[in-house]
Every structure is written in C-alpha cells, then in structure tokens.
C-alpha positions as a LaTeX table, in Angstrom:
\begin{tabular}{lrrr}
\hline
Residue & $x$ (\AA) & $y$ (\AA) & $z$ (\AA) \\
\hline
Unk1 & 17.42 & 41.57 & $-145.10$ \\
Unk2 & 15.18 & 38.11 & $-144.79$ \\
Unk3 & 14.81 & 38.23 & $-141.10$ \\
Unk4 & 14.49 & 42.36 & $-141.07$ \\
Unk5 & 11.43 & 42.06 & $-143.64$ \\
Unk6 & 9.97 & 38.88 & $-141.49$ \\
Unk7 & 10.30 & 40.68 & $-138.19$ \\
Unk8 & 9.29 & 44.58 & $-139.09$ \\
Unk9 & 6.76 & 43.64 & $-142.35$ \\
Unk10 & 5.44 & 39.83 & $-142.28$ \\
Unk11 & 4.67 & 39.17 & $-138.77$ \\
Unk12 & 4.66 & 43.20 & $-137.46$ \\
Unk13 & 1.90 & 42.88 & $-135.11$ \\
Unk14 & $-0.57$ & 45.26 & $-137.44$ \\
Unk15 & $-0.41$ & 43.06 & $-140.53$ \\
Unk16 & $-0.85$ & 40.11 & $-138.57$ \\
Unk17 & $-3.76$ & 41.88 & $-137.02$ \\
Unk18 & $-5.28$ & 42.56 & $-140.24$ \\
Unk19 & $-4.42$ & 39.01 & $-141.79$ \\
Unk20 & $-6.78$ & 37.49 & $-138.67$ \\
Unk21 & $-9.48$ & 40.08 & $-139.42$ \\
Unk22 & $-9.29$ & 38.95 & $-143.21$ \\
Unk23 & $-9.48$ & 35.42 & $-142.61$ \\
Unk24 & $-12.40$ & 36.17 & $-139.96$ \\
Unk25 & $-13.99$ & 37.91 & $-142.68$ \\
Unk26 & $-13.52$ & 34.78 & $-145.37$ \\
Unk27 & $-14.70$ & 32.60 & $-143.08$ \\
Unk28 & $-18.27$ & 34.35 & $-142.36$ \\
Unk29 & $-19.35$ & 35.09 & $-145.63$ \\
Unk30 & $-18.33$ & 31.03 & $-146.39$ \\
Unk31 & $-20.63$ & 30.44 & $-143.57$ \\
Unk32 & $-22.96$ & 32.24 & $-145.03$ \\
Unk33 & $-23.02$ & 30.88 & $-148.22$ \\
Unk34 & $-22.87$ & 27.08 & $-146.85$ \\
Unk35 & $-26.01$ & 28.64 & $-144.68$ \\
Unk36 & $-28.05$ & 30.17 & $-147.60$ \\
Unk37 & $-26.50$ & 29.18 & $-151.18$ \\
Unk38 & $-29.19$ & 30.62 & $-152.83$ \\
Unk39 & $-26.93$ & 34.38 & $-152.45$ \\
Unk40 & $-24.72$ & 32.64 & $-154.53$ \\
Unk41 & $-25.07$ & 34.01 & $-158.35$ \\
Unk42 & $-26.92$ & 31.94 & $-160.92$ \\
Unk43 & $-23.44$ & 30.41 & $-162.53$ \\
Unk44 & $-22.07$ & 29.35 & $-159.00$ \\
Unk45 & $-25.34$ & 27.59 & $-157.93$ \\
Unk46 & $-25.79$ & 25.42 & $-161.11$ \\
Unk47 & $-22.49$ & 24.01 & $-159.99$ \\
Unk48 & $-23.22$ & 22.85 & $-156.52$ \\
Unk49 & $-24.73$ & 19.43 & $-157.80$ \\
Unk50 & $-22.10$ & 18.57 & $-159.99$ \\
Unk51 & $-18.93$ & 19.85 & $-157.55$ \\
Unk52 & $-20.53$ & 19.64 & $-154.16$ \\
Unk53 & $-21.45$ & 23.23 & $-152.08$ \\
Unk54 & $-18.12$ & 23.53 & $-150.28$ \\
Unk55 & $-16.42$ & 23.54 & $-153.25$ \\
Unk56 & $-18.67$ & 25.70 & $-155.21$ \\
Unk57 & $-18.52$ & 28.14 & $-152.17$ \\
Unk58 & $-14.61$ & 27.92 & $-151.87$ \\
Unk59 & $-14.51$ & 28.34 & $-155.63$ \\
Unk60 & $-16.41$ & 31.64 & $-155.70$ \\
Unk61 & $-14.98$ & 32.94 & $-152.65$ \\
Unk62 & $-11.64$ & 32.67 & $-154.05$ \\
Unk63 & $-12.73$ & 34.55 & $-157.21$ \\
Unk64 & $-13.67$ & 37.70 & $-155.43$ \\
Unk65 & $-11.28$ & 41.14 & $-155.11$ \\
Unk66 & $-10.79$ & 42.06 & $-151.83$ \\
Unk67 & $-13.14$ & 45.26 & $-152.38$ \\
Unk68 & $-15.94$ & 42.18 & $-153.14$ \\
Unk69 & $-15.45$ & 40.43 & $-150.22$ \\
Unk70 & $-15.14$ & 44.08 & $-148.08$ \\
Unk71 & $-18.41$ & 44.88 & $-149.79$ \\
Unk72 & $-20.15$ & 41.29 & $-149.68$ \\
Unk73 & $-19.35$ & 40.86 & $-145.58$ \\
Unk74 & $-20.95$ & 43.79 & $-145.02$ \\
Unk75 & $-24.18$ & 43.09 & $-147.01$ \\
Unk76 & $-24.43$ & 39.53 & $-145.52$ \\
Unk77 & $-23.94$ & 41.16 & $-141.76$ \\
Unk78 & $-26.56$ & 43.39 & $-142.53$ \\
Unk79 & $-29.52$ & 41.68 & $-144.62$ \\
Unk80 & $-28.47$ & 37.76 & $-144.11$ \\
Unk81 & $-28.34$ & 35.16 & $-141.96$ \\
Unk82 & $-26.52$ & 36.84 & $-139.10$ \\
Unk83 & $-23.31$ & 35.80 & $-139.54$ \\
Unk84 & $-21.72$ & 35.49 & $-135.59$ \\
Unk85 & $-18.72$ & 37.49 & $-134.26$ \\
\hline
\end{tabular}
C-alpha cells in the first residue's frame, strides 16, 4: 500500500507539478516582501527590527491559507514590484 500511494498519489507527476508551482508561488511573494516590506501588515513590520526581515517575512508567509497566498501572488504580480517568472 506504501509504495502504491508513493508512486500513483505523492510523486504522480500532477501533484508534483502543482507542489513546484506552489513553492514557485512562496518564493515570489517572499521576494516580494524582502523587496518592499512595507506590504507587510502593521503587526509583521514592527517585528522586523527585533527578529530580522527574513524571519519576519518567513513568519508571515507561513501564517497565510493557501486561498491568501493564491490571492496575495496575484495582487503582488499585478500592482508590485514585478515579481519575475
């Protein structure tokens, strides 16, 4: 059952496909935000000086639902610093 759910589920071609778009997509709107942190909400950007900006960045990243992070890719390709495919 182990190797039928790695070989048909885990690493089917499709989900990896959409595992590289996903981490394509985290990786952007962290560039973004290491770019510009001022699109970071109040709360996140009083913690920069204290915990650094990666780890500010990281931190709220990691908070997000994946509807978020859908949502906030597509405003950041659109309106902010143009985040390269």
């Amino acid at each position: 059952m182990r190797r039928f759910l790695y070989q048909n589920v885990y690493y089917h071609p499709r989900v990896a496909e959409v595992n590289e778009r996903a981490c394509e997509m985290l990786r952007k709107v962290f560039e973004a935000y290491v770019i510009d942190p001022d699109r970071l909400d109040e709360a996140a950007t009083k913690r920069i000086e204290k915990e650094g900006l990666h780890r500010t960045v990281c931190d709220y990243i990691a908070g997000m639902t994946d509807r978020y992070l859908l949502d906030e890719h597509a405003r950041l390709s659109e309106f902010g610093p143009k985040i390269h495919y």
